[in-house]
C-alpha positions in Angstrom: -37.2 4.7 -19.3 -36.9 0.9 -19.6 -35.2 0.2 -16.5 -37.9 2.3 -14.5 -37.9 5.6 -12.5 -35.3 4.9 -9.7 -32.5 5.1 -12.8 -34.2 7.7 -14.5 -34.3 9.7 -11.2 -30.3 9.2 -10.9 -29.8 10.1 -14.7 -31.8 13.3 -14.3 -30.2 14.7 -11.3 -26.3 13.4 -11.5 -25.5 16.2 -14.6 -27.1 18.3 -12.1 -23.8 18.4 -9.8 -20.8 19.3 -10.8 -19.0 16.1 -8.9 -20.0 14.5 -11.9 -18.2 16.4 -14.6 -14.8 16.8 -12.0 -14.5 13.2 -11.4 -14.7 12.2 -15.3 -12.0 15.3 -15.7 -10.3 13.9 -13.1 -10.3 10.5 -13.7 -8.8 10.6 -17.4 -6.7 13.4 -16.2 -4.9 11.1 -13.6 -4.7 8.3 -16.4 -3.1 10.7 -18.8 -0.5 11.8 -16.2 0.2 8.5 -15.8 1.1 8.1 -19.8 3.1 11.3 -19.3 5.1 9.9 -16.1 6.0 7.1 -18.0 7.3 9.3 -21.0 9.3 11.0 -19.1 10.5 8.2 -17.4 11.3 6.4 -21.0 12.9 9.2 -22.6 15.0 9.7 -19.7 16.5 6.4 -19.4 16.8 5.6 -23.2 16.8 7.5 -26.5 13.8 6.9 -28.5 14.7 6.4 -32.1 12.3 5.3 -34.0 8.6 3.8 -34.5 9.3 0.4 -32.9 10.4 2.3 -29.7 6.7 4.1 -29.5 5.3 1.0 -30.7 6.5 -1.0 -27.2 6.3 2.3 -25.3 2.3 2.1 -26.5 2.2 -1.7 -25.5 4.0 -1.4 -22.3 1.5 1.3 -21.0 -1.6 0.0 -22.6 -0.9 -3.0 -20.5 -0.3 -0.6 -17.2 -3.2 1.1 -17.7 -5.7 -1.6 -18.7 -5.7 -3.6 -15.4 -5.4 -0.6 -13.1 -8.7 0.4 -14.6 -9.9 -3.0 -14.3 -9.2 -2.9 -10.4 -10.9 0.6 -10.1 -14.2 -0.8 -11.6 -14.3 -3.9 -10.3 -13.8 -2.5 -6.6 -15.8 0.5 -6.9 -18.4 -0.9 -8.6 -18.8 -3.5 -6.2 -18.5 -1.4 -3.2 -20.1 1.5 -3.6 -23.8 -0.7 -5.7 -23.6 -1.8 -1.5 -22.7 1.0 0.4 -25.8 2.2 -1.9 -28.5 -0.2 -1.1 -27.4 -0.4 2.5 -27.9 3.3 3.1 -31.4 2.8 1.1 -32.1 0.1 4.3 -30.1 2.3 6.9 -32.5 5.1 6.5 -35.7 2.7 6.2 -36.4 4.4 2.3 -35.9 0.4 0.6 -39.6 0.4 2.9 -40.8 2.9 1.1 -39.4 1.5 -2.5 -41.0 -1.6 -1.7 -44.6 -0.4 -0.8 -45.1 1.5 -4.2 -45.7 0.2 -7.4 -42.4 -0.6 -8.5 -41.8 -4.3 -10.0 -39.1 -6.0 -8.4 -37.4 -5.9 -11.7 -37.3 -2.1 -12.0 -36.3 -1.8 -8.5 -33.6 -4.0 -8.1 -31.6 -3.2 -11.9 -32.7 0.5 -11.2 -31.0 1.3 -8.3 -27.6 -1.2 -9.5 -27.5 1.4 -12.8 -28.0 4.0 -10.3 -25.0 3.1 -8.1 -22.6 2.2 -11.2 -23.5 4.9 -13.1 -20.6 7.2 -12.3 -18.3 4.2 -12.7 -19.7 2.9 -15.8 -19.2 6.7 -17.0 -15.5 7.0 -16.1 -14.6 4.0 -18.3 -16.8 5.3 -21.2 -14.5 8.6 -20.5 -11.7 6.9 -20.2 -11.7 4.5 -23.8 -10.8 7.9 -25.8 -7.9 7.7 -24.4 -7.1 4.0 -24.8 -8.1 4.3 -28.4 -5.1 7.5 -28.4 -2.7 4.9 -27.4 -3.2 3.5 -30.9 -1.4 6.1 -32.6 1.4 5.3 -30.8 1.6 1.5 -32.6 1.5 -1.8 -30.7 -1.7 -1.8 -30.2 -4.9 -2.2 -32.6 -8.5 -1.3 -32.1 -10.1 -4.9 -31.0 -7.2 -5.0 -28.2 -9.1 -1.5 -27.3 -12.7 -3.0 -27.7 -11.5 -6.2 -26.0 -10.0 -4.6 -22.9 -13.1 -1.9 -22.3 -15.4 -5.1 -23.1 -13.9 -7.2 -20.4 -13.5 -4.1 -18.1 -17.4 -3.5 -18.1 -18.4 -7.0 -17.7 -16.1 -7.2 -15.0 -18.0 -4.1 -12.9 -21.3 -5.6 -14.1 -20.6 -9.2 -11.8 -19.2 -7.3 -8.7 -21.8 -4.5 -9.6 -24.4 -7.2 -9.3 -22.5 -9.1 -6.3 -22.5 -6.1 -3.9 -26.4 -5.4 -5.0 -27.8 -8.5 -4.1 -25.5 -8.6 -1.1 -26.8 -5.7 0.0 -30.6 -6.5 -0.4 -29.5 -9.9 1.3 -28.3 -8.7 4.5 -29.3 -5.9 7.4 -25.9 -4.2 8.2 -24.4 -2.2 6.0 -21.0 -3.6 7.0 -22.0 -6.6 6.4 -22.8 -6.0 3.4 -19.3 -4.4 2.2 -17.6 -7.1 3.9 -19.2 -10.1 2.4 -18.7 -8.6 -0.8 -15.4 -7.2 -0.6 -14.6 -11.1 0.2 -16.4 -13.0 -2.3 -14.6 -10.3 -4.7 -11.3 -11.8 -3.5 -12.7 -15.2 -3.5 -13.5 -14.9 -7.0 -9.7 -13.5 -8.1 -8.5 -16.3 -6.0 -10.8 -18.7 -7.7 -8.4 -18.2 -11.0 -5.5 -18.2 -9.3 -6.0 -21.7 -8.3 -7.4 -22.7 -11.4 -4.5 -21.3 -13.1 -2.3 -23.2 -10.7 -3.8 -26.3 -11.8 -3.4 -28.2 -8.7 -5.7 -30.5 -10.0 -4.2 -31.2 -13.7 -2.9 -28.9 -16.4 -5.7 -30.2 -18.8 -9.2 -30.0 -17.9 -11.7 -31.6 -20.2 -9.2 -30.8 -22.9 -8.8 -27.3 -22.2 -5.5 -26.0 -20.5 -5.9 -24.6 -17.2 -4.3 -21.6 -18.2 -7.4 -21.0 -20.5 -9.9 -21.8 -18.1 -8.5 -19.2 -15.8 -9.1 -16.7 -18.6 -12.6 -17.9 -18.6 -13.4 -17.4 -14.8 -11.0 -14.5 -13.6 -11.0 -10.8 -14.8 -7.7 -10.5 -14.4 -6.5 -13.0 -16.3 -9.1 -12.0 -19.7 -7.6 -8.7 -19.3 -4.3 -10.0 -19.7 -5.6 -12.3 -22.2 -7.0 -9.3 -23.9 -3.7 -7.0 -23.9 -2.6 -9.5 -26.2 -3.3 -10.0 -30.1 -5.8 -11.8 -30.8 -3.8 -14.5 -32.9 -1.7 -15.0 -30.2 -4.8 -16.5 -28.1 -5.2 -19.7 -29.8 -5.9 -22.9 -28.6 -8.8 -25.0 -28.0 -10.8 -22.2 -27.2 -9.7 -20.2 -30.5 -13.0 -20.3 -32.3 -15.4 -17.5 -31.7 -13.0 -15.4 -30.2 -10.8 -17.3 -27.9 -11.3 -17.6 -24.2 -11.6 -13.8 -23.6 -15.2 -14.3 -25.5 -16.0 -17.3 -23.2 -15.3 -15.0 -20.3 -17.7 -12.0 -21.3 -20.9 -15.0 -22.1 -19.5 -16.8 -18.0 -19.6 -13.0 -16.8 -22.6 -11.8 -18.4 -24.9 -14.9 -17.5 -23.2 -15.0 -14.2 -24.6 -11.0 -14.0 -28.0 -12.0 -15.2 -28.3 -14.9 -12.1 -27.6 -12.7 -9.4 -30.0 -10.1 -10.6 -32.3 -12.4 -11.5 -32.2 -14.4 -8.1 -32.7 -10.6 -6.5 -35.5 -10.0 -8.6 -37.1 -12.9 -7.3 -36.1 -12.5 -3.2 -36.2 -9.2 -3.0 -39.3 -9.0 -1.2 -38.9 -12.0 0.9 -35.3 -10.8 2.3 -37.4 -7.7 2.9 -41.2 -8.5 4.0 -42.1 -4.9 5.0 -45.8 -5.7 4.6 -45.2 -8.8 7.1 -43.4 -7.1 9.5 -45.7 -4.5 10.1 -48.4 -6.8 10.0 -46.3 -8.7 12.5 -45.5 -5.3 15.2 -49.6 -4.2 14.6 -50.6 -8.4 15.8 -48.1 -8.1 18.7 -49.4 -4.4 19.8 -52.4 -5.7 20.0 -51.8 -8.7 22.2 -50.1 -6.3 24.4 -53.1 -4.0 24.7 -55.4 -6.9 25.3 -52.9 -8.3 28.0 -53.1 -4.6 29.7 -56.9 -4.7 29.3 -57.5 -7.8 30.8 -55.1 -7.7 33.5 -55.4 -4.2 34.1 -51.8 -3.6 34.4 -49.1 -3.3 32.3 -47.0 -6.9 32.3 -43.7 -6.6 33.8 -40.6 -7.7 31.9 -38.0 -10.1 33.5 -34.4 -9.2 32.3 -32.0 -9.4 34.1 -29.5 -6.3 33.7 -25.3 -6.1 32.5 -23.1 -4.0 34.3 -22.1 -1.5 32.0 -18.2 -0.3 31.5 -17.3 3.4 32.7 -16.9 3.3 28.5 -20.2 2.7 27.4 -19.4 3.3 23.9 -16.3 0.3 24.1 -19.0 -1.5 26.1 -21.6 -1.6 23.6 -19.4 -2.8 20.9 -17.6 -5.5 22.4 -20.3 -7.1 24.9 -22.9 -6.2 22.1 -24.0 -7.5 18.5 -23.6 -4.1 17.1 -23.1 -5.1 13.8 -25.6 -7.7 13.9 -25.0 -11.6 14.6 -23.9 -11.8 10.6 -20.4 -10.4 11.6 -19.8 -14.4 12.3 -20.2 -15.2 8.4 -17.8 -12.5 8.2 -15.3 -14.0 10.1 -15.9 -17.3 8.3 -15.4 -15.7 4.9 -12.3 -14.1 5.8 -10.8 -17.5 7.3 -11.4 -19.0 4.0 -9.2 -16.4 2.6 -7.2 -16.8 5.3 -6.8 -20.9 4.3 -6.4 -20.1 0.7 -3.4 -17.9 1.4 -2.0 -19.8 4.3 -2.6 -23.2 1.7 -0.4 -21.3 -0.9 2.1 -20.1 1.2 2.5 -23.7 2.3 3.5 -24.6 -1.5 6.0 -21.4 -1.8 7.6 -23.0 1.1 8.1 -26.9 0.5 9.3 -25.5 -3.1 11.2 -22.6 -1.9 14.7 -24.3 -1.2 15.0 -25.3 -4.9 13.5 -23.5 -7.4 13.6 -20.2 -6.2 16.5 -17.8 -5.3 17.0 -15.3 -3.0 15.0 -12.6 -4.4 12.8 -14.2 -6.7 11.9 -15.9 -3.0 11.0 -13.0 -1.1 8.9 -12.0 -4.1 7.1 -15.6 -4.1 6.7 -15.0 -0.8 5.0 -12.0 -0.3 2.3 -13.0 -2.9 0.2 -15.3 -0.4 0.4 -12.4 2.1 -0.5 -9.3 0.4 -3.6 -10.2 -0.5 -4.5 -11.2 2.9 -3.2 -8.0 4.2 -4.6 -5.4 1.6 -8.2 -7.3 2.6 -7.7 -6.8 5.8 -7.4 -3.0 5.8 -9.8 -2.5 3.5 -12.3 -4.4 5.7 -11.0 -2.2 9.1 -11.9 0.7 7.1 -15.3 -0.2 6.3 -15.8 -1.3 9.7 -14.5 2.2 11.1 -16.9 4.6 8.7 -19.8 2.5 8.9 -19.8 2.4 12.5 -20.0 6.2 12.3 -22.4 6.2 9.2 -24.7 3.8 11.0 -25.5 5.9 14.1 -26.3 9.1 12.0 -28.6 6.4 9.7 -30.5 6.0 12.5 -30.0 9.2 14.8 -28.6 7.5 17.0 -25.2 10.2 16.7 -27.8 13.1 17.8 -28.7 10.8 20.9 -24.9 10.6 22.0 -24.1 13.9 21.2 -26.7 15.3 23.9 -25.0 12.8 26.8 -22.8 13.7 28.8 -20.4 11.3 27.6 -17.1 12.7 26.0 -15.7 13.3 22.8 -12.5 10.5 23.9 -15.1 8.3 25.0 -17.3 9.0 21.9 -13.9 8.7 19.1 -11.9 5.8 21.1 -14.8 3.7 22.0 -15.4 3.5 18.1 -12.1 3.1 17.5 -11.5 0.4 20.2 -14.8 -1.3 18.6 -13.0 -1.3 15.6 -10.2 -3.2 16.3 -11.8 -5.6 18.4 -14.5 -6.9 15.8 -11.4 -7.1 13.1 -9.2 -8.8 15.3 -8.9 -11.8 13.1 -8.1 -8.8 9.9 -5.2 -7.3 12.0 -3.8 -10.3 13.8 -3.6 -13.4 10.8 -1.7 -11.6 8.0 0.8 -11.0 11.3 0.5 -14.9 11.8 1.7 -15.2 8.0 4.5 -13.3 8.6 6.0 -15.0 12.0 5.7 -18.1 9.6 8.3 -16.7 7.3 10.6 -15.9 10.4 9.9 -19.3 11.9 11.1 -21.0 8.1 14.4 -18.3 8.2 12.7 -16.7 5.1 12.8 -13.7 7.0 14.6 -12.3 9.4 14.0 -10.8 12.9 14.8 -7.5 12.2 12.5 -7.3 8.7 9.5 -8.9 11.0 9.6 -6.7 13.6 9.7 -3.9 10.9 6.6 -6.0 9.1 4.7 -6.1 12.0 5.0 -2.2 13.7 4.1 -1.0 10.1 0.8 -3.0 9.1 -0.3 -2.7 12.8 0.3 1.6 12.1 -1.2 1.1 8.5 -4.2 -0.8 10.5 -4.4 2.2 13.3 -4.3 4.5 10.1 -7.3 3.0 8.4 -9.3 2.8 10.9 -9.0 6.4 11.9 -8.9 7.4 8.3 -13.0 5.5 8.3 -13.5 7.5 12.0 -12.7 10.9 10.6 -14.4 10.3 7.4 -17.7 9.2 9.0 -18.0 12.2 11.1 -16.8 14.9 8.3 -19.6 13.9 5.6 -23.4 13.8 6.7 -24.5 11.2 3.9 -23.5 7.4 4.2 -22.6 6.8 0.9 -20.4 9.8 0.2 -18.8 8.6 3.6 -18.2 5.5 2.7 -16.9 6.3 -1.0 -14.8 8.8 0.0 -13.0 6.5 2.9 -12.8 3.4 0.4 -11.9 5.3 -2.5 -8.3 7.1 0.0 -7.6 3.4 1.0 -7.9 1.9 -2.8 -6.3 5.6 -4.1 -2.8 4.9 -1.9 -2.9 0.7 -2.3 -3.3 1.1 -6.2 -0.7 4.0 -5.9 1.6 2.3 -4.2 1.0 -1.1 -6.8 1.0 1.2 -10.0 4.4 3.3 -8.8 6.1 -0.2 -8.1 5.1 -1.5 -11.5 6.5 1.5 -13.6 10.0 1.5 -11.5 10.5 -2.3 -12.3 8.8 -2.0 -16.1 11.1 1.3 -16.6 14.4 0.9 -14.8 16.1 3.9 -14.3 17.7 6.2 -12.0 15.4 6.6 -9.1 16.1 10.2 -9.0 15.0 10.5 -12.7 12.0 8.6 -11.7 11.6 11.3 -8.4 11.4 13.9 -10.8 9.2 12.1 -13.5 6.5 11.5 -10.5 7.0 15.0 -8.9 3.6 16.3 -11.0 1.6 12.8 -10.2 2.2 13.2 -6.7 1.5 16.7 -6.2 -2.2 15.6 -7.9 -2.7 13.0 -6.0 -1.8 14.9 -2.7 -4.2 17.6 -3.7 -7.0 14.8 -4.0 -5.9 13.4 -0.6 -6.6 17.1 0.8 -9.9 17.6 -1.2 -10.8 14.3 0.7 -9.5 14.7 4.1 -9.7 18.5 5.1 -12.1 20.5 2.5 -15.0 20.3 5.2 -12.7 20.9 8.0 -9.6 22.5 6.7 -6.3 21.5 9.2 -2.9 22.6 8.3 -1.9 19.5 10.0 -4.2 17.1 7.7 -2.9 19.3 4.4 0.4 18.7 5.8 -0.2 14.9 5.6 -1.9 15.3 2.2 0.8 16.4 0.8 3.8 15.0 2.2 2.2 11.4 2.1 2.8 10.9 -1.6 5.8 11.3 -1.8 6.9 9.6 1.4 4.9 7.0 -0.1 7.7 7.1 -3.2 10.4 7.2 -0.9 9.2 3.8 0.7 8.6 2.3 -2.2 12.3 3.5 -3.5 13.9 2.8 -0.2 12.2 -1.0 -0.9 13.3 -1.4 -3.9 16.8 -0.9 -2.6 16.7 -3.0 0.0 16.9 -0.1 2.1 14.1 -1.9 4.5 14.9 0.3 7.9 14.7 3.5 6.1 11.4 2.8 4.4 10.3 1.4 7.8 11.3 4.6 9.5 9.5 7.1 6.6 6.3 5.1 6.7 5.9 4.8 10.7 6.5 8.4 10.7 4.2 9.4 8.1 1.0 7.2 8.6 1.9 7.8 12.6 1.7 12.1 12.0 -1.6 11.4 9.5 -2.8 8.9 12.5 -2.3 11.7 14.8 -3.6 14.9 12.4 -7.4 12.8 12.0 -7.4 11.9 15.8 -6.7 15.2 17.4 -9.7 17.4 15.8 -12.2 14.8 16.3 -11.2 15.0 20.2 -10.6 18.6 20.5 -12.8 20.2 18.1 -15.6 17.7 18.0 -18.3 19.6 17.3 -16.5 21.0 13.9 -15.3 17.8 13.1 -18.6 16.6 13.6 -20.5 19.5 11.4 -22.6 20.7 13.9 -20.9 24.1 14.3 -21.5 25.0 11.3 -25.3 23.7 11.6 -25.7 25.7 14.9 -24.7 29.0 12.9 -27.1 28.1 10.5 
C-alpha cells in the first residue's frame, strides 16, 4: 500500500480480532444512549409539541456530542500513537524497523496510521449517527461535514504530536507526559488568544477568530454553528473553521515531516552498535595487554530495606528527561496560576456568588484533571516498563515481597509526581487564603483529589500487572481515567443544559450507568474476576451521579462523603489482590498451569 507494510500489516490483522468490531459497536452504542438519556430527560421535563421542539432538541445534542467526540480523538489519538512507538522502543523492535529497508517515510506515517487506526475508525462509525441527528431539524449536512472535518484534523496534530514525541524521547513515560502536556498547552494556547490579553484586534482579525484558527475546541464550536452565522473578516472561503483545518493540516505535515527527517538520528542504531563493538574491543585489548581484567572504581550506595522505593527515588528510573517533565508541567502550572490571578483581582465586581465559584474552578481543573492523568501514566508505565525489559521476571524470582514489590511502585509513583499532586492543592489554599473558599470546602477539596490521586495511581498499578502487552496496559488504564473525567463532564453538562428533577434525571441515566459500569468491569476484573472490584464497577457510576447531584445542590459534605467512600473501597479492591494474590494478579498462575 502507499504508506508501506507497517500500515498494511495493522490493516490486515486488526479485522482479525474481534476488539475491533466491539469497540465500534460500542462506541456508537454509548453515543446513542447518550441521545436517548437526553430524550428521556427532555420529554420528562417538558412536553414536546412540535417540530421546533425536535429541532433544538437536535441542536442541543449535536452540540453535546460533537466536542465530547472531539476530546475522545484528540486524547486517544494522541496517547495511545505514544504509548505505541514507545512500546516499539521498550521492546528494542524500532531496532529492528530501522535496520530493514523501510524509508523513513513509510516508517514513521505507517506506524502513526497504525496507532490511529482504531480511533480514526470510531469517528467514521460514529458520523452515521451525526448525520441521523439531521432528521431531527436544527442541524444541516455541512454542520455534519464541518464537525467530523475538524474532529479528524484535530486527531491527526495530537496523532502526529505524540508520534514524534515518542520517536524523540527513550521512556515511554516521557513520552505520554510530554505530550499529554503540550496537548494542554495547545488548548490553553486559544484560551489566551481568545482572552485577548494582548488586544481584541489582531492584524484586523478579532481574537475571537483567531482562537478558532489555532484551538480545536473553539472550530468545533465554531462549526456547531451555521455557517452564515460565522462571518467576519475571515468569511471568505469558508470562515475561520477552514483556516483551522489548512493551520491543522500543515501543522500535521511539519511534525511528520521533521520525524521523517530525525528519525534515524534520535535513533542511531547502526552507531551505537558500532559504538558498544569499538568499546569491547578496547576492553579486550586492555585485558590482553595487561593481562588482567581492569578494575572499576565506584564507590557503592547504601541501599534502603525497600529496594524497590530505593531505586525509584535515589535513581533516574524514568530517565533524566523526567526534569523537562517537571518544567512542562510548571508552565501549566503558571498559565493557570496567571489566570487565576485575573479571576481574582476581577472577582469582587463582576462576578457573583456563584458565577464566582464557577470562574474559579476553571483555572484549577485543568491543572488537576492533568495531574491525574499524568500519575496514571506514571503508575502503568512503571509496571509496563519492567515486563519491556524483563526486568518483572528478575524481581519476581527475589526474595523480595509482593508489599515491597506493589508499594515501592506505588511510593515511586507519588514521589516523581509530587509537583502533579501537591500544586493544584496550592491553587486551592489560594482560594481559602482570598475567602473564596471556605475552610470546610478545602479541607473537603484537598482529602478528595489526594484519594482521586491514590486511586489513579493504583488504578495504573493494577492495570500494568493484569495485561501482558504495554500498550493494551496503557490504553486500558488511560482510557478508565478519560471514561469517568469525560463522564463526570458530559453528566454535568446535560443536568445544567436539561434542568429537571434530579430524580427524573436518576432514572433517565439508570441504563447509561449500568453500561458504563459493565465497561468499568470488562476493564478492571475480566482477567482477574473480584467480587470486590465488580462491586466497585458497578456502584461507581452511580456514586459518581450522586456526587455530581449532591454538587449541584450544594450538598458539598455529602458528595465529599460518597466519593471518599467509593474511590477509598475501589482504592482498596485493586490494592488487596495485587498483595495477596500476586501471582494471579500478576498472570503467572495461569502461565504456570499452562
Amino acid at each position: 500500500m502507499l504508506i508501506g507494510p507497517v500500515f498494511n500489516r495493522e490493516v490486515t490483522a486488526a479485522p482479525r480480532s474481534w476488539r475491533l468490531y466491539l469497540l465500534r459497536a460500542g462506541y456508537v452504542a454509548a453515543l446513542f444512549g447518550l441521545i436517548l438519556t437526553a430524550w428521556l430527560i427532555l420529554i420528562g421535563s417538558q412536553q414536546v409539541r412540535g417540530l421546533g421542539d425536535l429541532a433544538r432538541f437536535g441542536s442541543a445534542v449535536f452540540a453535546l456530542l460533537a466536542p465530547l467526540q472531539l476530546a475522545m480523538a484528540i486524547a486517544f489519538s494522541a496517547l495511545l500513537t505514544a504509548a505505541a512507538v514507545a512500546q516499539e522502543k521498550d521492546r528494542r523492535t524500532l531496532d529492528l524497523l530501522l535496520m530493514t529497508n523501510l524509508s523513513n517515510f513509510e516508517l514513521v506515517l505507517g506506524k502513526l496510521m497504525a496507532s490511529m487506526l482504531n480511533v480514526l475508525v470510531l469517528i467514521v462509525a460514529a458520523t452515521a449517527l451525526l448525520m441521523s441527528i439531521t432528521l431531527l431539524g436544527g442541524v444541516s449536512y455541512p454542520q455534519v461535514f464541518r464537525v467530523v472535518a475538524v474532529t479528524l484534523t484535530a486527531a491527526a496534530v495530537a496523532g502526529s504530536l505524540g508520534s514524534t514525541i515518542a520517536l524523540w524521547r527513550e521512556k515511554t513515560f516521557q513520552s505520554l507526559a510530554m505530550t499529554a502536556l503540550l496537548v494542554v498547552l495547545w488548548l490553553l494556547a486559544g484560551e489566551i488568544v481568545a482572552a485577548g490579553f494582548q488586544g481584541k484586534v489582531w492584524l484586523g482579525i478579532p481574537t475571537e477568530q483567531w482562537a478558532v484558527v489555532l484551538s480545536p475546541f473553539h472550530a468545533i464550536f465554531s462549526a456547531l454553528q451555521p455557517l452564515e452565522t460565522t462571518g467576519g473578516p475571515l468569511a471568505a472561503y469558508g470562515g475561520p473553521v477552514a483556516y483551522f483545518l489548512v493551520s491543522s493540516t500543515a501543522f500535521a505535515l511539519l511534525l511528520n515531516l521533521w520525524a521523517i527527517l530525525r528519525v534515524r538520528v534520535w535513533n542511531p542504531i547502526q552507531d551505537k552498535q558500532r559504538a558498544t563493538l569499538d568499546t569491547e574491543a578496547k576492553n579486550q585489548q586492555t585485558v590482553s595487554e595487561a593481562g588482567v581484567q581492569p578494575k572499576l572504581k565506584a564507590e557503592s550506595r547504601q541501599v534502603w530495606d525497600n529496594p524497590i522505593l530505593w531505586r525509584e527515588i535515589m535513581t533516574w528510573a524514568y530517565g533524566k528527561k523526567i526534569v523537562v517533565v517537571r518544567i512542562a508541567y510548571l508552565v501549566v502550572f503558571a498559565i493557570c496560576a496567571a489566570a487565576l490571578f485575573v479571576f481574582l483581582e476581577n472577582s469582587d465586581n463582576n462576578f457573583s456568588r456563584s458565577a464566582a465559584q464557577l470562574a474559579a474552578a476553571q483555572p484549577i481543573v485543568p491543572l488537576a484533571v492533568l495531574g491525574l492523568v499524568l500519575v496514571n501514566a506514571l503508575a502503568v508505565t512503571s509496571l509496563t516498563n519492567e515486563r519491556d525489559l524483563r526486568a518483572l521476571d528478575l524481581l519476581l524470582v527475589t526474595d523480595l515481597t509482593p508489599k515491597e514489590i506493589v508499594f515501592g511502585k506505588l511510593g515511586g509513583v507519588f514521589f516523581n509526581s509530587k509537583e502533579m499532586i501537591l500544586l493544584p492543592l496550592v491553587m486551592c489554599t489560594v482560594l481559602w487564603y482570598t475567602d473564596h473558599l471556605s475552610t470546610e470546602n478545602l479541607v473537603f477539596l484537598i482529602i478528595t483529589l489526594l484519594v482521586m490521586n491514590i486511586f489513579v495511581a493504583m488504578l495504573g498499578v493494577h492495570t500494568g500487572m493484569a495485561y501482558a502487552e504495554s500498550r493494551i496496559a496503557v490504553a486500558i488504564s488511560l482510557s478508565t481515567v478519560l471514561f469517568l473525567l469525560l463522564g463526570i463532564a458530559v453528566c454535568m453538562r446535560m443536568m445544567l443544559a436539561f434542568q429537571s428533577s434530579f430524580t427524573y434525571q436518576f432514572q433517565a441515566f439508570t441504563a447509561f450507568m449500568l453500561g458504563g459500569g459493565a465497561g468499568l468491569y470488562m476493564a478492571l476484573g475480566s482477567r482477574n474476576p473480584s467480587s470486590a472490584i465488580g462491586l466497585v464497577s458497578m456502584a461507581t457510576p452511580f456514586a459518581t451521579f450522586y456526587v455530581i447531584t449532591s454538587y449541584l445542590q450544594g450538598s458539598f459534605g455529602a458528595a465529599f462523603l460518597v466519593a471518599v467512600t467509593t474511590y477509598g473501597f475501589a482504592t482498596a479492591a485493586l490494592l488487596i489482590p495485587a498483595i495477596d494474590e500476586f501471582d494471579v494478579a500478576t498472570g503467572r498462575a495461569s502461565e504456570n498451569n499452562d
